[in-house]
C-alpha positions in Angstrom: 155.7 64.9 12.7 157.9 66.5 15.3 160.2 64.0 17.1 160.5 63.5 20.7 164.1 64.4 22.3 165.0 62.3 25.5 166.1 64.1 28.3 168.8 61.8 28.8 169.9 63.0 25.2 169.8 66.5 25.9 171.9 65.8 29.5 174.5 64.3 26.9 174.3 67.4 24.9 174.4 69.9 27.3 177.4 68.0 29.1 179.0 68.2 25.8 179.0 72.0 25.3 180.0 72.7 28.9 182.9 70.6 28.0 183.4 72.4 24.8 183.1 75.5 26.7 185.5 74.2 29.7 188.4 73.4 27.2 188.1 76.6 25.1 188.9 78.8 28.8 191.1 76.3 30.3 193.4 74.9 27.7 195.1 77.8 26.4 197.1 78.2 29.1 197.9 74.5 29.7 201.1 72.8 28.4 199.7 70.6 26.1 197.8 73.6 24.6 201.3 75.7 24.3 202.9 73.0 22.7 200.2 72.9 20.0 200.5 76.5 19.6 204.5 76.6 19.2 204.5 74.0 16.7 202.3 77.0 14.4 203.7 79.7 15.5 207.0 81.0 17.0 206.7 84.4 18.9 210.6 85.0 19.7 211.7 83.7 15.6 213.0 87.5 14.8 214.2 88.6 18.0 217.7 88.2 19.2 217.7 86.3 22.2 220.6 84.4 23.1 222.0 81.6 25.8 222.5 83.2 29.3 219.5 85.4 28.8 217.1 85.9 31.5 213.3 85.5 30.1 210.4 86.1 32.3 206.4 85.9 32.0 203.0 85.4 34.3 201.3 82.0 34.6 197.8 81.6 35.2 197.1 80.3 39.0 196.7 80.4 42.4 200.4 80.3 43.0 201.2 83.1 40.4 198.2 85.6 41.8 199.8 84.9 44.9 203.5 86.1 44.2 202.2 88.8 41.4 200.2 90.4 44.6 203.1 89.9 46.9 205.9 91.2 44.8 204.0 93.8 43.1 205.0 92.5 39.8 203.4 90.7 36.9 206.5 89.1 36.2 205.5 86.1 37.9 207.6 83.3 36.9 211.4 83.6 35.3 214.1 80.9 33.7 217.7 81.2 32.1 217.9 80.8 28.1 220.3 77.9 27.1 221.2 76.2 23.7 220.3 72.5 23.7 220.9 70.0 21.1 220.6 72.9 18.7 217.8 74.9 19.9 216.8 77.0 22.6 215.4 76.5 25.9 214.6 77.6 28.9 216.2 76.1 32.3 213.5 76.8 34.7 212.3 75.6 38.5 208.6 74.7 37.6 207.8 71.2 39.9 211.7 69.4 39.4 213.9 72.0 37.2 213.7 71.2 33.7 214.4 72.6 30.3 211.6 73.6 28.5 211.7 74.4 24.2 211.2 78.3 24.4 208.4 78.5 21.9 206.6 76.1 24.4 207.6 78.0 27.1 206.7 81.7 26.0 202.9 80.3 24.7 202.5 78.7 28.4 202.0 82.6 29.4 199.4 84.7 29.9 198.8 86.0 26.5 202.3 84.9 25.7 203.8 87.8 27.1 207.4 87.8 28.1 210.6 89.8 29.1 213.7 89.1 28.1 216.7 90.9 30.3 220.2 90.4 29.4 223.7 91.0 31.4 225.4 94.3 30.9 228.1 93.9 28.9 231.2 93.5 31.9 229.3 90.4 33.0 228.6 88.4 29.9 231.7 86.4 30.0 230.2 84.8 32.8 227.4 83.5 30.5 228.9 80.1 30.1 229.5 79.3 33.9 226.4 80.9 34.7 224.7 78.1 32.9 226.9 75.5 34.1 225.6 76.3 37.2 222.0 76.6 36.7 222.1 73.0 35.0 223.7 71.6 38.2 220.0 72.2 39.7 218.3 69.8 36.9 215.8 67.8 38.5 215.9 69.2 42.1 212.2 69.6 43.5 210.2 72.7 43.3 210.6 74.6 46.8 206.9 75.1 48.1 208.8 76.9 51.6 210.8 79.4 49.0 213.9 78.4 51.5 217.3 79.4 50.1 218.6 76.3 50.6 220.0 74.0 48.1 217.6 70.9 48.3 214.7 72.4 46.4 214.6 75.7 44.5 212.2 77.8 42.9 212.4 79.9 39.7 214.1 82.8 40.8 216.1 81.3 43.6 217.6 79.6 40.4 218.6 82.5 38.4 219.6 84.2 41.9 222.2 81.3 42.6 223.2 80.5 39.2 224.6 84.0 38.8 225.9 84.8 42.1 227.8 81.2 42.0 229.4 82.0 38.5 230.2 85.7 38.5 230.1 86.5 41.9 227.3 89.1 41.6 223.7 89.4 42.9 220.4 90.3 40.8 218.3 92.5 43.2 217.9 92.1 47.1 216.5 89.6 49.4 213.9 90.7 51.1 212.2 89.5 54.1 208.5 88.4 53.2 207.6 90.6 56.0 208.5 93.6 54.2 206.6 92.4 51.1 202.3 92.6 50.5 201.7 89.2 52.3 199.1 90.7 53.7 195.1 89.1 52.6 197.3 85.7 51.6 198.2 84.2 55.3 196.0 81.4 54.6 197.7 80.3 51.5 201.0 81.2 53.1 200.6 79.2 55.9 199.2 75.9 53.6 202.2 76.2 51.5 204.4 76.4 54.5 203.2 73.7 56.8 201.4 75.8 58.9 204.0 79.1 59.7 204.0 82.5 58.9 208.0 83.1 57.8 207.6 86.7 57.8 211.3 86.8 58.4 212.1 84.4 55.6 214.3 85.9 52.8 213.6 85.7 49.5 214.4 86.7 45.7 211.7 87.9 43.4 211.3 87.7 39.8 210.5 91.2 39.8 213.3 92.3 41.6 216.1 90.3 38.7 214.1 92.2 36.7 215.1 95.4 37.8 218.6 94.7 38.8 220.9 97.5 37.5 223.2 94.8 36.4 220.7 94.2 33.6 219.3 95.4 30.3 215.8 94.8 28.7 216.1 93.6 25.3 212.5 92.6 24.6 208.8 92.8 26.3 205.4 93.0 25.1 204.1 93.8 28.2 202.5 97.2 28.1 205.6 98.0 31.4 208.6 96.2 30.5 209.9 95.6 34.2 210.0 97.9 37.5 211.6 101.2 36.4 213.4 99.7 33.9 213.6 101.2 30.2 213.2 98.9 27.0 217.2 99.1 25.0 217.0 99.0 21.5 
């Protein structure tokens, strides 16, 4: 005899498998999700990446389509490499600056896809005050204006000042946002900014460390390493 499903039962079920299907798209690129996946599996465990490193990937987001259109560059997000209590993390501007276990943070991207760029070789004695000085930003706020001011910061306003305040040096140029491709994102501009349009606002990139002559790629699984810059083995 064929038995009678409730409609309230099938509500439950189908509520069920949109949730199923909701977690499957959305949790990959969560947090929780890349520390589940680092605990399994360690994408950097045979490659040489050291403290003072520069490592940079793309986030899913709003945010990150944002910059990735506006810079030109899929590096969307960027942090410095540091040893702590043994291991390796990344000190990064991501809400309050925070060190985040590398494993962790390399699953958090896209596909965990990364770049690593390192300082040429008359600069690397600067590692250990470069770091000094990137971990005097711990726990300053995320900066939503991308302002270079000291009271909040942002990913690569981090690396930018960390370098230039150890070794004296800059990675790649500020550039006005005006001379950028802001254009088709005014509205989200404008929300993140309190209302203005700060086309004259200067800012650093993660792109543009990237590409900084004062830099070598060591590692990338993108398909294009980093603007016109050439993988060194």
């Amino acid at each position: 005899m064929p038995v009678a499903v409730r409609p309230k039962k099938v509500l439950q079920v189908l509520i069920l498998i949109a949730g199923i299907g909701y977690c499957w798209n959305a949790l990959p690129h969560s947090m929780v999700w890349a520390d589940l996946k680092a605990k399994f599996h360690d994408p950097t465990a045979n490659l040489d990446i050291r403290p003072g490193d520069i490592i940079f990937q793309d986030i899913h987001g709003k945010l990150f389509r944002v910059i990735e259109d506006v810079s030109g560059s899929r590096l969307t997000h960027c942090g410095i490499v540091v040893r702590h209590d043994g291991e390796l993390y990344v000190l990064e501007a991501i809400g309050p600056v925070m060190l985040t276990p590398l494993k962790e943070w390399v699953h958090r991207g896209i596909g965990s896809r990364f770049t690593v760029v390192r300082l040429k070789a008359p600069y690397r004695s600067y590692v250990p005050a470069i770091v000094r000085a990137g971990y005097a930003y711990l726990s300053k706020p995320y900066d939503f204006q991308y302002e270079m001011t000291d009271d909040k910061i942002y990913c690569s306003e981090l690396v930018y000042k960390a370098v230039e305040t150890a070794a004296g040096i800059t990675l790649g140029p500020l550039r006005r946002l005006g001379d950028l491709k802001w254009q088709g994102h005014e509205a989200f501009i404008r929300a993140m900014t309190g209302g203005e349009l700060p086309l004259d606002r200067k800012i650093i990139t993660p792109g543009d460390l990237a590409a900084s002559d004062k830099v070598d790629v060591v590692f990338s699984n993108f398909k294009r390493p980093a603007p016109e810059k050439k993988l060194v083995r």
